[in-house]
C-alpha positions as CSV (number, residue, x, y, z in Angstrom):
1,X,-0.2,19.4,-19.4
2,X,-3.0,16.9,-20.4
3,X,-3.6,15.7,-16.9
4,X,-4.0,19.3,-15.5
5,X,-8.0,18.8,-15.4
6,X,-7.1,15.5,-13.6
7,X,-4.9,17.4,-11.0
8,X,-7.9,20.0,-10.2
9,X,-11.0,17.3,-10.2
10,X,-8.6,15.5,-7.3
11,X,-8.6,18.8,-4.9
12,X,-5.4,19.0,-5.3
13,X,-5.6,23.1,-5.0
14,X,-8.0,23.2,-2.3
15,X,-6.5,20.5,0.0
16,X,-2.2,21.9,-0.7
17,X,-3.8,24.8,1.2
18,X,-3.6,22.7,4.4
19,X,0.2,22.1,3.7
20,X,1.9,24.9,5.6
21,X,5.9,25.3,4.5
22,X,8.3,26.6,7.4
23,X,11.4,28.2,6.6
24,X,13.2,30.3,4.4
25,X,10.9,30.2,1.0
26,X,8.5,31.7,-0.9
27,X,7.6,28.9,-2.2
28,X,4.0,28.0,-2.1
29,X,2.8,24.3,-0.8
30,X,1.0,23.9,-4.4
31,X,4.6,24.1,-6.0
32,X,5.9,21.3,-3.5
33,X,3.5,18.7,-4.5
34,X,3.6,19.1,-8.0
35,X,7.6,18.9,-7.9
36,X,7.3,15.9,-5.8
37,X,4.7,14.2,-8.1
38,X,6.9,15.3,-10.7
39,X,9.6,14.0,-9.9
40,X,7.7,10.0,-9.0
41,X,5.7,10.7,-12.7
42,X,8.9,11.0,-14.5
43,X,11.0,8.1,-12.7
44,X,13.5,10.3,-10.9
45,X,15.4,8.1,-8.5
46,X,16.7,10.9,-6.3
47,X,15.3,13.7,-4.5
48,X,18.4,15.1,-3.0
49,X,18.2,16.7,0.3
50,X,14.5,17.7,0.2
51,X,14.6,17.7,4.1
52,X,18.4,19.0,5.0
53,X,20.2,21.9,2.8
54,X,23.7,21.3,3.8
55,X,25.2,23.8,2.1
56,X,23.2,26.6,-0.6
57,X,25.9,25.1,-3.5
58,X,24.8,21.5,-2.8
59,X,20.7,21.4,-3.2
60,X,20.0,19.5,-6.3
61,X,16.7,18.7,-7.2
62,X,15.4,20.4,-3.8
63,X,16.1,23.4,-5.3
64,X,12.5,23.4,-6.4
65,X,11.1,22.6,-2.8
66,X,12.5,26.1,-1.6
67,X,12.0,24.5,2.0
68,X,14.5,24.2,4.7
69,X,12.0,21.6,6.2
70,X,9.1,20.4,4.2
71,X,7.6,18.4,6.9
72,X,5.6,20.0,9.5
73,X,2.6,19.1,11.5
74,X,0.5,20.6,8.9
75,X,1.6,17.0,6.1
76,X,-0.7,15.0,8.9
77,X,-3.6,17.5,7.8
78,X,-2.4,17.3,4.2
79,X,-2.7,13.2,4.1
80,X,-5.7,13.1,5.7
81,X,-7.5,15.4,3.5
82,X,-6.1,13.9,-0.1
83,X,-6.5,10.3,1.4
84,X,-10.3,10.8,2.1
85,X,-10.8,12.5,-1.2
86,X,-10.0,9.0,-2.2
87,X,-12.0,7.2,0.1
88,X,-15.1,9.1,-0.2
89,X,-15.6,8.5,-4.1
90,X,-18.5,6.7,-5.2
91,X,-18.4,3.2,-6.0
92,X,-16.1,2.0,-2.8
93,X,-17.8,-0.5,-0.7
94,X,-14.7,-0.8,1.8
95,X,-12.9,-3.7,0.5
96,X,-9.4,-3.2,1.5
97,X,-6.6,-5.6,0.8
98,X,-3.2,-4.8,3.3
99,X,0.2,-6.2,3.1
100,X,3.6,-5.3,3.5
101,X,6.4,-4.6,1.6
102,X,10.2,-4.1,2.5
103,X,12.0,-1.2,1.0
104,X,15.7,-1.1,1.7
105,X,18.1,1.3,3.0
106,X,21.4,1.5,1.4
107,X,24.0,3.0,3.6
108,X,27.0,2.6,5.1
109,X,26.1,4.8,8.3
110,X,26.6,3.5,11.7
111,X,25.3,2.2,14.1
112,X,22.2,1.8,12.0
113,X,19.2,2.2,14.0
114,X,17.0,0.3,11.0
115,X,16.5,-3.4,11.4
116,X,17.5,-5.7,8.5
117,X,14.4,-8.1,7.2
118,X,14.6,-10.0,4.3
119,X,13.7,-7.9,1.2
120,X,11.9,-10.5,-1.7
121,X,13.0,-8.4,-4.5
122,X,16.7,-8.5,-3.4
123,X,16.7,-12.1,-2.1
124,X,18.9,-11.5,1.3
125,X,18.3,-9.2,4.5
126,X,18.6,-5.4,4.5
127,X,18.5,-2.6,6.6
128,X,15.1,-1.3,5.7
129,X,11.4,-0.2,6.4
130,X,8.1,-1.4,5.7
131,X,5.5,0.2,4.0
132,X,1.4,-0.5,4.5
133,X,-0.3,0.4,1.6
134,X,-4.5,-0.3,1.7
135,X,-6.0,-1.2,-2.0
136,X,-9.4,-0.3,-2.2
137,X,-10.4,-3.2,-4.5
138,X,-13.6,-1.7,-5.7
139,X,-12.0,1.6,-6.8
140,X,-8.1,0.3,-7.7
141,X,-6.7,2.6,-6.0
142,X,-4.2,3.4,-2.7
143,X,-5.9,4.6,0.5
144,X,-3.2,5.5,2.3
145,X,0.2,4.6,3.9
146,X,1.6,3.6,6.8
147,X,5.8,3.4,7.7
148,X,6.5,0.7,10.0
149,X,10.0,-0.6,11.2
150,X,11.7,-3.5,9.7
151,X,10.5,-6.4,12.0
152,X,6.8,-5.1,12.4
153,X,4.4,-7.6,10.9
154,X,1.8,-7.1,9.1
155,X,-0.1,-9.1,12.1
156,X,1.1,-6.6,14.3
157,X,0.0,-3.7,12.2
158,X,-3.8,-4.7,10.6
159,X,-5.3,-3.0,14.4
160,X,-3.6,0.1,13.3
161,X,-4.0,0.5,9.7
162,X,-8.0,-1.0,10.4
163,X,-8.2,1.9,12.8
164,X,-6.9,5.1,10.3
165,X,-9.1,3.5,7.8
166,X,-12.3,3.7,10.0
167,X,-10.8,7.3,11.2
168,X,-10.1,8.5,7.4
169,X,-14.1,6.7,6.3
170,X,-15.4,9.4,8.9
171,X,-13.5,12.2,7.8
172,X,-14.6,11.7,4.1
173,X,-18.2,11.4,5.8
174,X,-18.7,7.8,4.0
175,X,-21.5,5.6,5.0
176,X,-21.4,3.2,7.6
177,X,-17.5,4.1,8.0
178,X,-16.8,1.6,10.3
179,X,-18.1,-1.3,8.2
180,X,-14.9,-2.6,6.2
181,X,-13.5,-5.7,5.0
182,X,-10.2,-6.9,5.0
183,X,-8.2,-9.0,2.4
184,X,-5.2,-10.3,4.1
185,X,-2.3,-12.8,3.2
186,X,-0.1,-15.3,5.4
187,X,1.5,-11.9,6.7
188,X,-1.4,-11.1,9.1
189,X,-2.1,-15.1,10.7
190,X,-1.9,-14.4,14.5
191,X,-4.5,-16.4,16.5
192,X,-4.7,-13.0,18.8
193,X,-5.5,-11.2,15.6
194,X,-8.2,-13.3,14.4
195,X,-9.9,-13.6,17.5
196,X,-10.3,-9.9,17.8
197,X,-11.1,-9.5,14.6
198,X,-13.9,-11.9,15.3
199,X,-14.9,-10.1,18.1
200,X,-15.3,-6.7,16.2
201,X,-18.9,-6.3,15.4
202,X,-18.6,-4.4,12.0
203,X,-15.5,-6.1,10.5
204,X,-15.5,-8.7,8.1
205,X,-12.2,-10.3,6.6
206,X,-10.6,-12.9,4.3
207,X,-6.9,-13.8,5.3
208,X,-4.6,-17.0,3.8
209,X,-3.7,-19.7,6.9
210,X,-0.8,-21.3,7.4
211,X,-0.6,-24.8,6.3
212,X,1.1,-25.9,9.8
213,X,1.1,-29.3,11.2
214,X,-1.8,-28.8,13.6
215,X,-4.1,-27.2,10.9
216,X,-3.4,-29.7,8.5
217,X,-4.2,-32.5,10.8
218,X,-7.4,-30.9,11.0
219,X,-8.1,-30.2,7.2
220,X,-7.0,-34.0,6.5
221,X,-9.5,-35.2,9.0
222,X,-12.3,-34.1,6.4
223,X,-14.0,-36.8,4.0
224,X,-14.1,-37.2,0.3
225,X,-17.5,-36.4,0.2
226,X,-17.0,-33.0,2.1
227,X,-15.4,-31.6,-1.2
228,X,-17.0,-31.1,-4.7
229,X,-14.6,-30.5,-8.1
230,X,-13.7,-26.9,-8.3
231,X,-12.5,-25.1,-11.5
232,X,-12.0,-22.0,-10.8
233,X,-11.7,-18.9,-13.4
234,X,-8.3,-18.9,-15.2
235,X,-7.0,-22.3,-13.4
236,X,-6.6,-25.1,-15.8
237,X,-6.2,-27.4,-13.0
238,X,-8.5,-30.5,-12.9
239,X,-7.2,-31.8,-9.7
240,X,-8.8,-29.0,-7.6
241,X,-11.4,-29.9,-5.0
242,X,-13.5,-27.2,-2.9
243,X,-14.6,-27.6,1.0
244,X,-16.0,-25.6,4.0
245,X,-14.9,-26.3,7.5
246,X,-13.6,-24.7,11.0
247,X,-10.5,-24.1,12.3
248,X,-9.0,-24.2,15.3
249,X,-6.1,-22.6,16.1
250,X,-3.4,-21.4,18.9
251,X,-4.4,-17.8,21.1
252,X,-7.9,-17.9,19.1
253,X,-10.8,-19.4,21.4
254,X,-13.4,-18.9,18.3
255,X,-13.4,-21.7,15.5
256,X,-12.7,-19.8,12.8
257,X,-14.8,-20.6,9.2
258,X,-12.5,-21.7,6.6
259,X,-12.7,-22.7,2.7
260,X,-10.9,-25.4,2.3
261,X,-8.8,-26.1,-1.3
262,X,-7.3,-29.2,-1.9
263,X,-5.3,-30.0,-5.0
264,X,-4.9,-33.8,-5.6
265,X,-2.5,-33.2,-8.2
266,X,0.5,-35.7,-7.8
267,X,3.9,-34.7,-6.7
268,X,2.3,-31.1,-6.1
269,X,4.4,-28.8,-3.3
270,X,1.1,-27.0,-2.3
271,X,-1.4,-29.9,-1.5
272,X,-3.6,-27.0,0.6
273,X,-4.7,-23.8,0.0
274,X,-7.0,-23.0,2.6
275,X,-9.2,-19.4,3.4
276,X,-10.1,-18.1,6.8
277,X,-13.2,-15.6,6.2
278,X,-15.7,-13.9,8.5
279,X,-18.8,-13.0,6.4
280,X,-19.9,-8.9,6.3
281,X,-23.1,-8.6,8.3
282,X,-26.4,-10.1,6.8
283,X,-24.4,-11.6,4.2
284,X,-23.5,-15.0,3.0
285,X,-21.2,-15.3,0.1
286,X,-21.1,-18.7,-1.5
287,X,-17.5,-20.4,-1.4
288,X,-16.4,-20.2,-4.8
289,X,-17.2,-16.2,-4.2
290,X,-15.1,-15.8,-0.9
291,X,-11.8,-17.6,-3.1
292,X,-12.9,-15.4,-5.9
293,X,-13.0,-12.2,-4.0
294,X,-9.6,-13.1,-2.1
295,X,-8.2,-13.4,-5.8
296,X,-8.3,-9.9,-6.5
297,X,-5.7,-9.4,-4.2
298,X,-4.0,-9.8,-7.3
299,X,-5.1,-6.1,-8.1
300,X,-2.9,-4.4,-5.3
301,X,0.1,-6.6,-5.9
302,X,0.4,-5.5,-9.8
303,X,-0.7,-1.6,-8.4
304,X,2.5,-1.9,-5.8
305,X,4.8,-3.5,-8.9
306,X,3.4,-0.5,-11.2
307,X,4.5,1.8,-8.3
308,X,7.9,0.5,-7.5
309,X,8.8,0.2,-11.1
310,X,7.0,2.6,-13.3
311,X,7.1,5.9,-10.1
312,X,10.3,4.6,-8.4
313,X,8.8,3.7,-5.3
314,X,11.8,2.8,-3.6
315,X,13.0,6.2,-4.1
316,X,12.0,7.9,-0.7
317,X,13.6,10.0,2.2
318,X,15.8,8.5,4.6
319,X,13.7,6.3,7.2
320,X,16.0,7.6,9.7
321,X,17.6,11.1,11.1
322,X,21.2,11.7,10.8
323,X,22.3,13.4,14.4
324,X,25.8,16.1,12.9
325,X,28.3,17.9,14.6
326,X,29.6,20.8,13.3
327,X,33.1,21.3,11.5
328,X,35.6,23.9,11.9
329,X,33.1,26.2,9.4
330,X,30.4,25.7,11.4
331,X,28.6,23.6,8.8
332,X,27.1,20.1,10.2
333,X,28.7,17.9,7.7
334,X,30.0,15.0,10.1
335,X,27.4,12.6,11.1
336,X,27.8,10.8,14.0
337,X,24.7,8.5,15.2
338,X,21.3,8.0,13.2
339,X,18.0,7.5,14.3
340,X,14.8,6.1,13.9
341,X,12.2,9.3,15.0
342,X,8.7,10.0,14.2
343,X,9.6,13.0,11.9
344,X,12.2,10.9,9.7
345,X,8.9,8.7,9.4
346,X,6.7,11.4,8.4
347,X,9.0,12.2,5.6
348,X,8.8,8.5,4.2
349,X,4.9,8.4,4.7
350,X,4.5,12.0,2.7
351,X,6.7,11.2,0.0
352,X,5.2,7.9,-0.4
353,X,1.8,8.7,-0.2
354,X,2.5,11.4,-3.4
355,X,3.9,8.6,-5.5
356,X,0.5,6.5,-4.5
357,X,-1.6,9.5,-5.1
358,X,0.1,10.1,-8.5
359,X,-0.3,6.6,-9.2
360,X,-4.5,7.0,-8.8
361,X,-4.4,9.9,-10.8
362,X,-2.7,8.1,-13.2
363,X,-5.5,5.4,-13.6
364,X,-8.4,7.8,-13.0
365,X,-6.9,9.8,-16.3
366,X,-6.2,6.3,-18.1
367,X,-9.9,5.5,-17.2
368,X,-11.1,8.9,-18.6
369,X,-8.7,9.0,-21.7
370,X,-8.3,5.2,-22.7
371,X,-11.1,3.7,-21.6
372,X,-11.1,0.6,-18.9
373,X,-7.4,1.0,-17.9
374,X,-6.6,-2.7,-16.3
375,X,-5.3,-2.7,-12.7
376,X,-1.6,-1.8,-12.1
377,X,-1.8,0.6,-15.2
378,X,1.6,2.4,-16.0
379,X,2.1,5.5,-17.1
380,X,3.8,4.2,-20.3
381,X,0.8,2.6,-21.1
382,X,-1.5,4.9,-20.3
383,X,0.8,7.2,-23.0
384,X,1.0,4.4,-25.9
385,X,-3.0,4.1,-25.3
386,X,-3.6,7.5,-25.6
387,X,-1.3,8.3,-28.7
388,X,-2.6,5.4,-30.7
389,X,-6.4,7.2,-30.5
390,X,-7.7,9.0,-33.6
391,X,-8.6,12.0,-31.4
392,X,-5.2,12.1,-29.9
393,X,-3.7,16.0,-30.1
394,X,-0.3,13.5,-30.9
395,X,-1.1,12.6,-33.9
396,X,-0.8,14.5,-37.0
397,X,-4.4,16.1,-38.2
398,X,-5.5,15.5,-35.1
């Protein structure tokens, strides 16, 4: 197995350890994880009953598990030491970019205890989940995961995912853990959020506004000579001006610092594109730095799109816990309620947060194998790259 090595520089051996299985297996925790990164490495869209044997002729592919239930406390334990394995490498200055991103449920179960939210990919509202994924821009890769119901915002959810980060930074006994910076999008603008945000002494962000009547009152009230010609790397656009101001928004007493876009194009549907930023302590990035640093954002959504597509992200444990009765057998085939419970969402998180891990492994063994792998790197790619070396051990002579 070429990425073996890979697998063993990660900890993978040392941190499974932490991954007690209950039940009726012998089975060891080491044998779990590489099925389940198996099975997002190879595109498997299925991993039938991993959490619930119904019946010992109906297991499928969680034949290979050997668990009766693969979550237990012990998967907290298990995250935490894998995810800080990724935060303490070297290089990561804790840049994080967070959003959200919908994952549907497909079923015809009721009453559904999931809430429907619009799902971008599908174009129409679903019963589903949300997933929080931090990017750590400086290293490319996930930090972790977070499971959230279907109508919490990513506003709602930056305090929390900002507090495991700084929890996770101490655990992997980084530097200044509770110095990070945030990259945000229109998801997270909440005049409560920014003002605390503000307010936190070691917290530094960059996060999209909204272009609503009120702020663009204000960004209109700016003169000509408040702007200068911005061409920015990659943008062929002429028509692009650059300016600083402060905003003023609703539930935010602080004016909040803002680079200011404006593209003079005619006819154009997005006349503003406007940054809120608070700068990290003792520094003071010039403008065109803050919109070149928010671009990289970039880097996370082609990472999520390589793990959707190329590692079946969408491919997870049910987000919710079927309650069954028992038949005339005895077996609990008839389902009669679902819920949402923390244990349905520990399943998600742990399943997801292999597919993300496999997914840095990936571009850690891209980096080592094919060079500078660029952000997002799939696993085909990473394969063409490699064969099409002289070195490779596929080619002929080789």
């Amino acid at each position: 197995m070429v990425v073996g090595p890979q697998l063993l520089a990660s900890g993978l051996v040392k941190t499974v350890d932490q991954l007690k299985i209950i039940g009726r297996t012998r089975v060891r925790g080491l044998q779990v994880v590489l099925t389940l990164m198996a099975w997002a490495a190879l595109g498997f869209q299925c991993l039938y009953h991993v959490d619930d044997f119904r019946d010992w002729a109906d297991m499928g592919l969680a034949l290979f598990t050997g668990a009766l239930h693969l979550w237990s406390d012990s998967a907290a334990a298990f995250y935490r030491a894998t995810v800080g394995r990724v935060l303490g490498q070297p290089g990561s200055r804790g840049r994080f970019s967070l959003d959200d991103h919908a994952v549907p449920s497909f079923t015809q179960l009721k009453p559904r205890r999931l809430g429907k939210t619009r799902v971008p990919t599908r174009g129409r509202s679903y019963p589903a989940f949300r997933l929080y994924a931090p990017f750590d821009l400086d290293l490319g890769r996930f930090a972790g995961v977070i499971v959230r119901k279907a109508r919490e915002a990513l506003s709602q959810t930056v305090p929390a995912a900002l507090a495991e980060l700084r929890l996770l930074r101490h655990h992997a006994g980084v530097a200044e853990p509770d110095q990070v910076r945030l990259i945000l999008d229109r998801g997270a603008y909440k005049g409560r959020l920014f003002e605390t945000l503000m307010d936190a002494p070691k917290v530094s962000f960059i996060a999209m506004a909204r272009a609503t009547q009120v702020n663009v009152r204000q960004w209109e009230a700016l003169t000509d000579s408040d702007f200068q010609p911005y061409q920015p790397a990659g943008d062929d656009n002429p028509n692009l001006k650059l300016g600083l101001a402060h905003t003023r928004i609703k539930d935010c007493r602080h004016p909040i610092p803002s680079v200011v876009i404006r593209d003079d194009t005619p006819n154009t549907k997005q006349h503003w594109r406007v940054l809120f930023y608070k700068n990290p302590p003792g520094r003071r990035p010039r403008r065109e730095a803050i919109d070149a640093e928010y671009r990289q954002r970039q880097n996370h959504e082609m990472g999520f799109a390589q793990y959707i597509h190329a590692l079946a992200g969408h491919s997870l444990p049910k987000a919710y816990e079927m309650i069954r009765v028992p038949n005339a057998q005895g077996q609990k085939r008839q389902t009669v309620a679902t819920a949402e419970t923390p244990l349905s969402q520990q399943a998600v998180q742990f399943a997801a947060w292999i597919k993300f891990w496999t997914f840095n492994l990936i571009q850690t063994w891209a980096g080592r194998w094919v060079g500078n792998a660029p952000p997002g790197t799939s696993l085909f790619w990473c394969a063409v790259s490699f064969c099409a070396r002289d070195d490779c051990i596929c080619r002929p002579n080789s």
